[in-house]
Structures are given as structure tokens and as C-alpha cells.
ZAMARGU-4260 file (C-alpha; in steps of 0.2 Angstrom, whole numbers, plus 5000, padded with zeros to 4 digits):
<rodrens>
0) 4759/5053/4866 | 4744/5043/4859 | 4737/5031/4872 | 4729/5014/4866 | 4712/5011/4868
5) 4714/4992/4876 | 4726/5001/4889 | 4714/5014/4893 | 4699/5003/4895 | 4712/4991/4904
10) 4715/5007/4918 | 4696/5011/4918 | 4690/4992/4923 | 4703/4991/4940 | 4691/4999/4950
15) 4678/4988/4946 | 4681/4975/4958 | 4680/4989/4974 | 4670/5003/4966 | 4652/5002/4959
20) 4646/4999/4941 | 4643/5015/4942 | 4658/5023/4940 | 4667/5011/4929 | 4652/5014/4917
25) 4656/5034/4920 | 4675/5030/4917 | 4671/5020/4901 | 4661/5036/4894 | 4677/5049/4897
30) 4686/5033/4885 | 4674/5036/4872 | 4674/5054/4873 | 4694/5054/4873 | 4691/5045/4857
35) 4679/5058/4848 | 4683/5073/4840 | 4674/5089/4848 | 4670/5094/4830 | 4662/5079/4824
40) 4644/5079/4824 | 4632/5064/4821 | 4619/5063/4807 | 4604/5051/4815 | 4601/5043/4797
45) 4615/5036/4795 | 4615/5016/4799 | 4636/5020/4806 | 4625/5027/4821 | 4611/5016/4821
50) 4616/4999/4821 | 4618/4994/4838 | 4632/4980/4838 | 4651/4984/4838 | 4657/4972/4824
55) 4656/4984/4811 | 4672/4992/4815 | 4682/4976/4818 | 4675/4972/4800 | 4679/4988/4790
60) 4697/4990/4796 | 4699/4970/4788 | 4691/4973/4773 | 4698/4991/4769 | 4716/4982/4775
65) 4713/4967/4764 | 4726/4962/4750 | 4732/4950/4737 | 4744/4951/4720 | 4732/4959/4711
70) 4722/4969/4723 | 4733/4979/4735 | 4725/4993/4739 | 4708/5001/4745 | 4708/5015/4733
75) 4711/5006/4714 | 4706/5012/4697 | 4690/5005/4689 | 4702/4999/4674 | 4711/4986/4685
80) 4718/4979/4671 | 4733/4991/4669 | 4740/4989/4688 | 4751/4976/4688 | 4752/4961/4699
85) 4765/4961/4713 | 4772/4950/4728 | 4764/4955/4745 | 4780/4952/4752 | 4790/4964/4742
90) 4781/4976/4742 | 4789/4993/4745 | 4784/5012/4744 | 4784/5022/4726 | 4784/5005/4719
95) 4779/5008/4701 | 4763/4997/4697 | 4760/5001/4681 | 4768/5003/4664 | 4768/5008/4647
100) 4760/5027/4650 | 4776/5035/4653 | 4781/5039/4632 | 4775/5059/4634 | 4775/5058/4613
105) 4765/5046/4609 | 4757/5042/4592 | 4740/5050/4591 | 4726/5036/4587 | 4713/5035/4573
110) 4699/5035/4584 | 4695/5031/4602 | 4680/5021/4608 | 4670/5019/4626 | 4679/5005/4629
115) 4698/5012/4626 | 4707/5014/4643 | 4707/5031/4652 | 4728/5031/4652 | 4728/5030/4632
120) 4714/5043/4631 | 4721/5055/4643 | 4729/5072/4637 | 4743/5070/4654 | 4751/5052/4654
125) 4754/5048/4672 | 4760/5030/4680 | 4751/5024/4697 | 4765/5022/4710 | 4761/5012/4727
130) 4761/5022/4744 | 4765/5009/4756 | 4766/5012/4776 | 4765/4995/4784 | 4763/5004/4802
135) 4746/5013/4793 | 4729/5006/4790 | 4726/5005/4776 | 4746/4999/4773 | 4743/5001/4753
140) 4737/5016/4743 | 4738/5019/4725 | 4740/5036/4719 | 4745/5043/4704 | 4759/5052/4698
145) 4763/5064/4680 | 4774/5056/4668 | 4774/5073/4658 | 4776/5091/4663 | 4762/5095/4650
150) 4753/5088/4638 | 4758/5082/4620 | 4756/5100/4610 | 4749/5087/4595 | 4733/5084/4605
155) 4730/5102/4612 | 4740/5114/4599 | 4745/5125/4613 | 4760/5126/4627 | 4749/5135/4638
160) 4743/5120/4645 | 4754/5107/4660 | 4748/5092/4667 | 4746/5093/4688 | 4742/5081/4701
165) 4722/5082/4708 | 4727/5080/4726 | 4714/5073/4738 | 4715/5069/4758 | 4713/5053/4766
170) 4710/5047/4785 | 4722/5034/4790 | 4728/5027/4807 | 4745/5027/4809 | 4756/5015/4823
175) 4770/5017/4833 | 4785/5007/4830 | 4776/4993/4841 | 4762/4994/4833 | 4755/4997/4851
180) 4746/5013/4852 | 4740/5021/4835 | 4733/5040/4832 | 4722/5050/4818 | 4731/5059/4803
185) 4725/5063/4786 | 4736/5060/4770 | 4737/5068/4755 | 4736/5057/4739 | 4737/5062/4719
190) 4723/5053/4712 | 4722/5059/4696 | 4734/5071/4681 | 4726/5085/4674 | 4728/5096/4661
195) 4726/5112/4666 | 4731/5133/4660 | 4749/5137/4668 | 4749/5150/4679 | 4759/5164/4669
200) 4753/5155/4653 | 4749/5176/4645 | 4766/5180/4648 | 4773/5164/4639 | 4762/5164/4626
205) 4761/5174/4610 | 4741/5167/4608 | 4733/5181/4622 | 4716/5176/4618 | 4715/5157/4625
210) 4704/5164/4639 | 4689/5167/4635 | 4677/5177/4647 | 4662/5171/4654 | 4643/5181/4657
215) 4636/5179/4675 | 4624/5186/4685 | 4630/5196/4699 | 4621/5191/4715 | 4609/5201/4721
</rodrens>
């Protein structure tokens, strides 16, 4: 069962008062070493290793947790504008926080510009949905989910094509019920809907040829 850190640093400061520095300072260290992964190895340029105060972490966790109506999550897309704005208090997981991307048929446009939203330029409609944990940091998460199986056949000319989820994992920090202790885990998340070839897409399909070899160099 995971232990908290304030209770383990709590344990190793008792002998303090009838031990020498010395080995509270020892103690401290096995702490930070329960806390480290054996794995994980340090890269000296980086300023997470260099700066020498503490404070960083307290003001990371706040501002990856931070949320209002219209910002609710650490991991948004850059078109804000399409997620919609939602009470903090009823906020609930698979919460649907967008709209109007659902319609798998949709009328095909004139022309498209730079400045025309990703969702009505993409070939898989897909919704962003709210992944909410409140015993997680970060609580909130948006990721995104297919609205169609694949994409409309008036855009590509082809069934060989379905729309799937680009999944991607995330490092979170997850509570017990108490919210006493926490422990590592990594998430998965859909961030994005993509057209891609189906699997068995030469047996379905009459058109054999949508594949067409590539030249490389074998290596020598």
C-alpha cells in the first residue's frame, strides 16, 4: 500500500531528538530514494535538476491542477473556442464538451482557409469528452473521442479508410479514498482521430491497388 511522504518524513525525524543529525539526514535520503524510480536517470542540463530550491514542485502540481469554466484542463486544444464552458461543480467524467462535430455526413465546403477550425477540416469527426478523476492530479483531462467509424466516402472516395483514436500515455498521481497517501500511474488518453487503411481493407475492397509500394535502401 502506498505510503505518504509527510508520514515517512514524520517517522524519519523521531529519532532526531535522541540520535544525531547524522542519521536522520541518512534516514531522509532512504525517503528520497523510496521516491525515485531505479530506472530514472538525470540529465545535468536540465534547470528540473539544477535549481536548487523546492518550490517548483508545490508550483507545477497548482498550475498543472488549476481550473475555471472555460479552462478545465491541463491538456486543451489550441482552438479553445469549440470546448464549451462548464460549471466546476458539475463537473462529471465523459461529460461531452463540445458539439456540433458529431453529423458523420456533413456538406462538403467550397473552400477551406488557414484560419477554418481543425474539427471542420478533419476527414474523422470526433467530439472532445472530459476525463475527470477528482482523486487524480490533474482531476481534468480532455481527450478525444470518433464520432464516426470512417470517414465521409465524399471526401476520400474509398471504404478502405476508418477513423481510430491516436492514443498517447500521461503521468498522473492518483489518491486514496482519503486523499491521504497518493502513488504513480500512467493513463492512457485519445488525443487525436485519425484516418487511417483498415486492417483487412484488400479483402473488402474491389480497388487492390490503394497501396502503393515504396523504394528504400536496404541497410548495409
Amino acid at each position: 500500500m502506498p505510503i505518504s511522504l509527510s508520514a515517512l518524513i514524520s517517522q524519519c525525524l523521531r529519532p532526531l531528538a535522541r540520535a544525531s543529525v547524522i542519521l536522520s539526514f541518512i534516514c531522509l535520503a532512504i525517503v528520497s530514494a523510496h521516491y525515485k524510480r531505479a530506472d530514472s536517470f538525470e540529465v545535468k542540463d536540465e534547470c528540473f535538476h539544477r535549481y536548487n530550491d523546492l518550490d517548483h514542485h508545490k508550483s507545477f502540481a497548482e498550475w498543472l491542477h488549476r481550473k475555471n469554466t472555460s479552462h478545465y484542463s491541463p491538456i486543451v486544444p489550441s482552438y479553445q473556442q469549440a470546448l464549451l464552458k462548464i460549471q466546476l461543480d458539475s463537473m462529471k467524467n465523459e461529460m461531452q464538451v463540445t458539439s456540433g462535430a458529431s453529423t458523420c455526413h456533413t456538406r462538403k465546403m467550397i473552400t477551406y482557409s488557414a484560419e477554418t477550425p481543425l474539427r471542420e477540416r478533419a476527414l474523422c469527426k470526433f467530439e472532445y469528452f472530459l476525463n475527470y478523476n477528482p482523486k487524480r492530479i490533474p482531476a481534468a483531462l480532455t481527450e478525444v473521442r470518433c464520432s464516426c467509424k470512417r470517414p465521409d466516402k465524399k471526401f476520400v472516395g474509398s471504404k478502405i479508410f476508418e477513423c481510430e483514436h491516436l492514443r498517447y500515455e500521461v503521468r498522473v498521481l492518483l489518491f486514496d479514498d482519503e486523499c491521504n497517501t497518493f502513488s504513480e500511474h500512467v493513463e492512457t488518453i485519445a488525443l487525436a482521430c485519425i484516418p487511417v487503411a483498415q486492417a483487412n481493407a484488400k479483402a473488402d475492397s474491389d480497388d487492390v491497388d490503394f497501396m502503393q509500394p515504396i523504394k528504400a535502401t536496404v541497410p548495409t
